[in-house]
C-alpha positions, 0 to 999 in steps of 0.5 A: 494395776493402773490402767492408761485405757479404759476399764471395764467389768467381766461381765460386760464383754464376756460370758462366764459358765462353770463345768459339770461333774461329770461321775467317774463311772460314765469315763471311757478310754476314747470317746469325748475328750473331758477337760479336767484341771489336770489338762491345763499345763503349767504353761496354760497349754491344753494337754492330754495326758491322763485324759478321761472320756466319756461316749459320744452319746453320753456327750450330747446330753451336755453340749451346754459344755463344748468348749469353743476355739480361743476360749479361756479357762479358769481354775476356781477352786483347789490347790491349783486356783488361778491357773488359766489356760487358752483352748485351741482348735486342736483342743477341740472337740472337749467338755468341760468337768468342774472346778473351772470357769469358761471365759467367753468373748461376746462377738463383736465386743471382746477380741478372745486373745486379748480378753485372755491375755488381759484376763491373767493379768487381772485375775491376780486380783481374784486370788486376794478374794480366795476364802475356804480353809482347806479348799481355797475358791473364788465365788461365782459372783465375785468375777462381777467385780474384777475390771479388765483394762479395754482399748477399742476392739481394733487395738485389741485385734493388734495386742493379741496378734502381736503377743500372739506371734511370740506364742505362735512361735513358741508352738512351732518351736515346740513342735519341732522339738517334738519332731526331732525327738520323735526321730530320736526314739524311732532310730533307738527302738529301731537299734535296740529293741527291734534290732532292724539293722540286724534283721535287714541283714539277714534278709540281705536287704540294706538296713533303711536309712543308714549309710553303708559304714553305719550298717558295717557295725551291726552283725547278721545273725540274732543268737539265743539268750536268757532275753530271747534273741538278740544280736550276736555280740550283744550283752544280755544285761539288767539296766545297773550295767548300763546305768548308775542308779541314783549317783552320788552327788555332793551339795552342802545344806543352805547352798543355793543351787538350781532346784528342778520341781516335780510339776516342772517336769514334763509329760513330753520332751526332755526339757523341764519348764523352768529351773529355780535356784533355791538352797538346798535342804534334802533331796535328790542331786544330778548332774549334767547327763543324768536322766530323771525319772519320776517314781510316784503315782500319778507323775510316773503314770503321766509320763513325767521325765528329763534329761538334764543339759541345762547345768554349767559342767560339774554344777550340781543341781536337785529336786525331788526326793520321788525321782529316780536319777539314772546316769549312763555308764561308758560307752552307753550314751547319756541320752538313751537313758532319756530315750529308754524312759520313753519306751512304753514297754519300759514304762509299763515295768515301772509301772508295774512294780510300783508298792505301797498304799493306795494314791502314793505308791511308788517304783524302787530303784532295786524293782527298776533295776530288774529291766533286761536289756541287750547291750551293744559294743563300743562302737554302736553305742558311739555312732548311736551319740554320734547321730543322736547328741545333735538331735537332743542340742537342737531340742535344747536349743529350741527349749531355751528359746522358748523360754526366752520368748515366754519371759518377753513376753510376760514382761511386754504382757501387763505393760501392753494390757494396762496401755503403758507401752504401745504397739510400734516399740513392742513390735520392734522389740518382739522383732529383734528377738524373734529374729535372733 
């Protein structure tokens, strides 16, 4: 890329360190957290699922790999060479494990969002010097080559904060989403796996949080099943009478269609990263409504799910052959099929009835079929869409503007970077969009 400010080297205004392989053997359930390549999202967030840790104690023999606030990541080697991520204060405190750089801003010199913004941009080039045959990396001392466009550290200061204030407003997007399915699922593991309203009942107390012709809908009494007890009139079920496992779907071979990838999926919320159309060849076909789940170690472990209400009414799309799609029969409503994939203890049954070798092993539709559930009548089940279906629209809502906000600002990014374009005319475009 041509540059209208000035360039120069990494190595002038930056330092850059690799991480430690740190041994399996020394990993603990809690302790300090051990950023791994697999903690970088697709989005460069820092997650943590299937996050290892090592002790306290075992950390401070390695402080020399604390991560910093506003640090950037690189991942130099593997099938994963080039993602980059930005550690933030909640990060934080973290190791850094190997097959990554540390790119950090020298004080004074670099502003480290900038340097980070600045940096995907020029990182590309990196990937043209790629060598290995089965494991592609980047030698150490090949960033000395890369040059990164540096304008004076107050115009700095003014890029990052500008691009900033669209990912800020991505993570406060996020965040809500967050929030609102969070409620989503304490109103469904309050209905229909701890039974609360009933319980209340009971007791004679009005259930919390629910007007008076909600509570009417719920008995007062848990009668004995073959579940244990649930509420009087509830069905004790296995999931296929809810839930068409797998449906059939029509898409002819070569018809373009939107194509949902595995690593699109996401660990946490409903709505997967990016949908690409693509002409489809072999795999699974869903629809609008349909719940996808993922049925292959590692995903299924690491939380990979969606719901699907990202499609034109009737449009088929596909993805995957290790998902598992689950399509809510009437009245059950299509988002408690989203809703039960979130349930730990549901979860764990998957989980536990994965087959197969070592590394892919997997969970059959027949062994997901076996889940036990009390189903409730028509009327819970309509009342339960009623509060829940605007829930999941403003989810939705808050996705597609994210990705939007995302895909201004990859097009303002290499043209702010490279001086093509300056601040005024970025800042009212970003103003307008926010704004909307």
């Amino acid at each position: 890329m041509k540059y209208e400010f000035p360039t120069k080297a990494l190595e002038e205004v930056a330092e850059l360190k690799g991480g430690y392989a740190f041994k399996s053997k020394d990993y603990r359930d809690s302790g300090r957290f051990v950023l791994r390549t697999v903690n970088i999202s697709n989005e460069g967030r820092i997650t943590r699922e299937g996050a290892t840790f090592v002790s306290e104690e075992h950390a401070r023999e390695f402080e020399r790999f604390e991560l910093r606030t506003n640090d950037t990541l690189f991942v130099m080697v593997g099938a994963t060479l080039g993602k980059t991520g930005l550690v933030k204060e909640e990060d934080l405190p973290a190791l850094l494990n190997q097959n990554m750089w540390v790119i950090r801003a020298k004080d004074r010199v670099a502003d480290p969002v900038f340097l980070h913004f600045a940096f995907n941009i020029a990182s590309q080039d990196l990937l043209g010097w790629a060598s290995g045959a089965a494991r592609e990396f980047v030698r150490r001392d090949d960033y000395r080559k890369l040059t990164l466009p540096f304008p004076p550290l107050a115009v700095q200061r003014e890029i990052s904060a500008t691009l900033g204030a669209i990912d800020d407003k991505i993570a406060n997007n996020r965040a809500l989403a967050a929030d609102l399915e969070a409620m989503a699922r304490a109103i469904f593991k309050s209905w229909f796996v701890d039974f609360d309203p009933v319980k209340a009942k009971m007791e004679g107390r009005t259930p919390t949080g629910m007007d008076a012709e909600t509570a009417a809908l719920f008995p007062d009494e848990l009668v004995e099943s073959e579940l244990g007890l649930i509420p009087k009139g509830w069905e004790a079920s296995c999931l296929t009478d809810a839930f068409e496992l797998n449906p059939r779907y029509t898409l002819k071979k070569g018809m373009p269609a939107p194509y949902l990838e595995m690593s699109n999926v996401p660990v946490r919320g409903h709505v997967p990263d990016e949908v690409v159309p693509r002409e489809f060849s072999s795999g699974t076909k869903f629809q609008n409504g349909d719940t996808l789940l993922a049925r292959i170690t590692p995903c299924l472990e690491n939380g990979k799910a969606a719901h699907v209400d990202f499609l034109n009414n009737g449009q088929v799309a596909w993805g995957s052959t290790e998902f598992i799609v689950l399509r809510a029969k009437p009245p059950v409503p299509s988002y408690f099929g989203y809703l039960l994939c979130r349930l730990d203890a549901f979860r764990e049954h998957a989980i536990s009835s994965m087959t197969g070798t070592s590394g892919r092993q997997r969970v059959q539709p027949d062994s997901l079929a076996r889940w036990r559930l009390a189903l409730p009548g028509k009327s819970i089940c309509r009342k339960f869409d009623h509060i829940i279906d605007p829930l999941r629209a403003k989810i939705r809502q808050l996705g597609d503007e994210s990705q939007e906000l995302a895909q201004l600002r990859d097009a303002l990014l290499p043209r702010l970077i490279s001086g093509k374009l300056r601040l005024p005319e970025a800042e009212t475009v970003t103003g307008q969009e926010m704004a909307e």
